[in-house]
N, C-alpha and C positions, 0 to 999 in steps of 0.2 A: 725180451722174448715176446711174442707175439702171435697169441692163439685164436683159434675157432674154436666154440662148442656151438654143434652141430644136435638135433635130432627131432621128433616129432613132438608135436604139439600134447601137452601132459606129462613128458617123457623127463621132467625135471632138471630144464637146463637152468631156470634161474633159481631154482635151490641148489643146483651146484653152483652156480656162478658166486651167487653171495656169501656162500660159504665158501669159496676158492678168496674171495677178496677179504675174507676178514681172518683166514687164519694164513693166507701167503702172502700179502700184499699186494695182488693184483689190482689192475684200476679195469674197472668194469668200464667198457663205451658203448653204448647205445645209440645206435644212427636214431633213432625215435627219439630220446630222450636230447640228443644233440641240434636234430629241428625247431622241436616246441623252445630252447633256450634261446636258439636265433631268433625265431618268431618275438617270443617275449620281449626280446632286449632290441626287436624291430632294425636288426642289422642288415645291410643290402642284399647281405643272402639271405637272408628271414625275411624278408620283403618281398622279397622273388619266391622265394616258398611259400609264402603265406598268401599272394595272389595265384598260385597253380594249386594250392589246397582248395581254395576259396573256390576255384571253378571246377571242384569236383576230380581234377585230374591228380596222377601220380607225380613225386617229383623225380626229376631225372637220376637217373643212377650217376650223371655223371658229376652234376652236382652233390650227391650222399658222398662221391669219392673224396672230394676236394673237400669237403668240409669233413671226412675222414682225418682223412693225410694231413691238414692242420691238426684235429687232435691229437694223434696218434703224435705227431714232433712236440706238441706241447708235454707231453707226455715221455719226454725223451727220459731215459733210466730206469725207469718201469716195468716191471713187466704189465703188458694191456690182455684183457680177454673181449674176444669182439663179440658185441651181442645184437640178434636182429639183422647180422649180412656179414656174406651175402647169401640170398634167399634164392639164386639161379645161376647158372653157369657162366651168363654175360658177366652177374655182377663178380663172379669170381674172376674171371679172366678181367675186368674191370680193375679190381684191388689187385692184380700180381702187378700190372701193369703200373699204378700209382705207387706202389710198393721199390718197386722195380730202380724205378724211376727217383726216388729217395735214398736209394742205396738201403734198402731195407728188406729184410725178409722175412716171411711166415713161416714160423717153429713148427707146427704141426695145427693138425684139426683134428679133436675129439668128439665122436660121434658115440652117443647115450643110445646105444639098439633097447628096442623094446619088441614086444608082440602088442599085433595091434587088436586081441581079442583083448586078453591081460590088459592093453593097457586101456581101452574102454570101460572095461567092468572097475577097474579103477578110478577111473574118471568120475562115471557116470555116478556112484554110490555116496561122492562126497557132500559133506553138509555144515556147517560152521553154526557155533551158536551164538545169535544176533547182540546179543547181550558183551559177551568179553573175548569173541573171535575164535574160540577152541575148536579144532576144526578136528573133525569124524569120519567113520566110514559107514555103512550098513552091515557091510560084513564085516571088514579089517578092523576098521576100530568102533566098536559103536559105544554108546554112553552106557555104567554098567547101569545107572537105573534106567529104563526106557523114557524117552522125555523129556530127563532131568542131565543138564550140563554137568560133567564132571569137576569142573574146575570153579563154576561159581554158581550152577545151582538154579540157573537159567532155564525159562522151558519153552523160550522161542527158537528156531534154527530157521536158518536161512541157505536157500543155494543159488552157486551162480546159474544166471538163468540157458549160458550156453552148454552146462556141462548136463547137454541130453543126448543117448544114444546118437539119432539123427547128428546132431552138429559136430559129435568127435569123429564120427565118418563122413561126415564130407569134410573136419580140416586133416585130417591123415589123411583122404584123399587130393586135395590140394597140397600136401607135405610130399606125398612120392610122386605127383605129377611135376610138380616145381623146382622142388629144394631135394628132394634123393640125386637126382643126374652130378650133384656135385659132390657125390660118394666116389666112383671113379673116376672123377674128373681129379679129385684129389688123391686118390689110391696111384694112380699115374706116376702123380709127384713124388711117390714115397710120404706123404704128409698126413697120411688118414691114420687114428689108432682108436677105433671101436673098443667100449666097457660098457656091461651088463646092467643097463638102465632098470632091467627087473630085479637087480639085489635092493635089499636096505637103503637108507641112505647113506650111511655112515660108510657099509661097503662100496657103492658109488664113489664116493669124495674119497676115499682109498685109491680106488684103481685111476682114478685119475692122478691121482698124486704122484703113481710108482711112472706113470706114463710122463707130467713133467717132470721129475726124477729123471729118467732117464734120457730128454731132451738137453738139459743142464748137464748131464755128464758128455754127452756130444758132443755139443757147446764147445764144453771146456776143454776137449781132448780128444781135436781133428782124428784121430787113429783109433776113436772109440769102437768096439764093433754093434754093429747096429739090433746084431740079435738081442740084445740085451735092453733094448728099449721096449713096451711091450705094444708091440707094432703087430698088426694082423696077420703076420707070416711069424711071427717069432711068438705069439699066443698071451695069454693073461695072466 
């Protein structure tokens, strides 16, 4: 099987991702993390990537494909969750394409909705402390002594430097200008199946579960009815 999670920057796609890959066996792929290893190991397509890096420019989509579509076959048996693409509707039409083309297809794409007031005040309120990483909120979670780390006692905190008002609106605005378009581009397909990125997390990593759940019964039993998947017509 072979998924997308989809959704806005904050919106906790790789605290579901890493939690989808340690309690179901997915193999998480990262087109980012799949570059820097060609690069490092100075392979001829890490070579060619790491001379279009080097001058500043983007690397081709069509290149991320190919060096896709190798992982994704080394990875044969698995289920895969794609992380980091695709980010635009070329690169979507790009991957059916390479997909296609493999005799392979993509199971669905799960899209983590958020508000994007909620999820700024979220963001923006976060703080870790510098000492043993125990991460905070101002309001949601803060330390019960003021100052004082809960977990070791610590009285330095640190924040990431982009999580300020400013910066989580302009990348949510680069998220719906970019990467939304490939909401109906996939709703199209029947392949889009939206969960409430504003629950818990534990409720999160639920409803995505019930949603692959319900692709595996599909899967497995061509005559399945689809209402029963929890697909954005058939509800949560």
């Amino acid at each position: 099987m072979i998924l997308i999670l989809l959704g806005p920057p904050g919106a906790g796609k790789g605290t579901q991702a890493e939690r989808l890959v340690a309690r179901s066996g997915f193999r998480q792929i990262s087109t980012g993390d799949m570059l820097r290893a060609e690069v490092a190991r100075g392979t001829p397509i890490g070579r060619e990537a790491k001379a279009i890096m080097d001058r500043g420019e983007l690397v081709p989509d069509a290149m991320i494909v190919r060096l896709l579509g190798d992982r994704i076959a080394a990875e044969s048996g698995h289920n895969v969750i794609l992380d980091g693409f695709p980010r635009t509707v070329p690169q979507a039409e790009a991957l059916d394409g390479m997909l296609s083309a493999r005799g392979l297809r993509l199971a669905g794409v799960i899209v983590i909705e958020v508000d994007d007031a909620k999820l700024t005040e979220r963001i923006v309120g976060r703080f870790t402390c510098a000492t043993c990483g125990a991460g905070y909120h101002e309001r949601f979670r803060p330390t019960r002594i003021p100052g004082v780390c809960d977990r070791c006692g610590g009285t330095e905190f640190i924040r990431r430097a982009d999580d300020t008002a400013q910066t989580v609106t302009a990348r949510l605005a680069a998220y719906h200008r970019q990467t939304a378009p490939l909401l109906p581009y996939y709703r199209r397909q029947g392949k889009l199946y939206p969960v409430d990125g504003m629950a818990d997390i534990d409720a999160v990593a639920a409803a995505i579960d019930r949603v692959i759940e319900g692709l595996e019964s599909a899967a497995g039993s061509p005559k399945c009815d689809r209402a029963r998947l929890t697909h954005p017509e058939a509800g949560l």
